[in-house]
C-alpha positions in Angstrom: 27.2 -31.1 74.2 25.5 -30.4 71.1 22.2 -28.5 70.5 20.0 -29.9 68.1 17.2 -28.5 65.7 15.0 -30.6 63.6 12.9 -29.7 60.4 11.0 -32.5 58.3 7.7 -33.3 59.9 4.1 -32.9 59.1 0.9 -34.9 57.9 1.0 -37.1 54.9 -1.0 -39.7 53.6 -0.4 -43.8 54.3 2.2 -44.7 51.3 3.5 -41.1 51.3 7.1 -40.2 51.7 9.1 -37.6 54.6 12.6 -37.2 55.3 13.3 -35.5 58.6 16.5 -33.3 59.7 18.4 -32.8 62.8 20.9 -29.8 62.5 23.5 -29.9 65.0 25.0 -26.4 66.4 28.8 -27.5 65.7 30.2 -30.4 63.8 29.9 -33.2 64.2 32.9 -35.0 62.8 33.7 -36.6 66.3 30.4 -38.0 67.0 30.4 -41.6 66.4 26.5 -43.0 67.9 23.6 -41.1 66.1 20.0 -42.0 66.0 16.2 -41.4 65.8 13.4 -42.4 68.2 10.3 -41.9 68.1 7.3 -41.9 70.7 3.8 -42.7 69.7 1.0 -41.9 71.3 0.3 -43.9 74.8 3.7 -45.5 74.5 7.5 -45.2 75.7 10.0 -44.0 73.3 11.6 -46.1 70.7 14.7 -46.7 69.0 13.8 -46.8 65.0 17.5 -46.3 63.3 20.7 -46.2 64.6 24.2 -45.6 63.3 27.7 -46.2 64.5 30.9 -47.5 63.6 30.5 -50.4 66.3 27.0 -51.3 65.5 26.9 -50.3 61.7 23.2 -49.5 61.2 20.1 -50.8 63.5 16.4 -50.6 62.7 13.6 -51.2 64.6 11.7 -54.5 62.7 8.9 -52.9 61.7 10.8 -49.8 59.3 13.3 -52.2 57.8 13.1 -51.5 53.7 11.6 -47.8 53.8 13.2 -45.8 55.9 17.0 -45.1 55.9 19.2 -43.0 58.4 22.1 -40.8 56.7 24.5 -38.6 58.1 26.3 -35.3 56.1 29.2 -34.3 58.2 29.9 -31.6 55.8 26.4 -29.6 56.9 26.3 -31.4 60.1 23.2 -32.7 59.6 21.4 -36.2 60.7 18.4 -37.6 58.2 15.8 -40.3 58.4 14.7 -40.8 55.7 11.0 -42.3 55.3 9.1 -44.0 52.9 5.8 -46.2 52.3 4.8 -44.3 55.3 2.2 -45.4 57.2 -0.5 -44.3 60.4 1.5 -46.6 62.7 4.5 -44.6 62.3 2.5 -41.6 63.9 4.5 -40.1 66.4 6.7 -37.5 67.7 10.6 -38.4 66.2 13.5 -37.2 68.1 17.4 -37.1 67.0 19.8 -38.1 69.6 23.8 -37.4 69.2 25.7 -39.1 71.8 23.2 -37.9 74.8 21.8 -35.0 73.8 18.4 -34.8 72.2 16.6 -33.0 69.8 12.9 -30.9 70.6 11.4 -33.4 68.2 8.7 -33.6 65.2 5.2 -34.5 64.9 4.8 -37.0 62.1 1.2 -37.8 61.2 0.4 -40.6 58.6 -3.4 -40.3 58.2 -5.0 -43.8 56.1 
């Protein structure tokens, strides 16, 4: 079990860019599944990217071509990168390392 802290998040407008973080507290060279969700308002949480060595790299449809998920094993750190952001991708983002979850970040894309 991992704990996990993430930075990135905040209010930006529609076609602006963020890239969020999701520190782990030990490394995380053995940890194969990584991803980001994300729960909008009214709604149940999402996948948006996901990476492993058996699926390669998943997005949810409506992300595909701006944002990208990255991993530094070296500062044991997850990203998701996001660009052309806009107020549909409102929501509170969550990393998840094989089960355990981050606290999450508000991201708010006003128009």
């Amino acid at each position: 079990q991992v704990h996990l802290v993430q930075s990135g998040g905040g209010l930006v407008q529609s076609g602006e860019s963020l890239r969020l973080s999701c520190v782990a507290s030990g490394s995380i060279l053995g940890i194969d599944a990584m991803g980001w969700y994300r729960q909008r308002s009214g709604k149940q949480r999402e996948l948006v990217a996901l990476s492993s060595s058996g699926s390669g790299t998943i997005y949810t449809d409506s992300v595909k071509g701006r944002f990208t998920i990255s991993r530094d094993n070296s500062k044991n750190t997850l990203y998701l990168q996001m660009n052309d952001l806009a107020p549909e991708d409102t929501g509170v983002y969550f990393c998840n390392m094989q089960g355990d979850w981050g606290e999450g970040t508000q991201v708010t894309v006003s128009s």
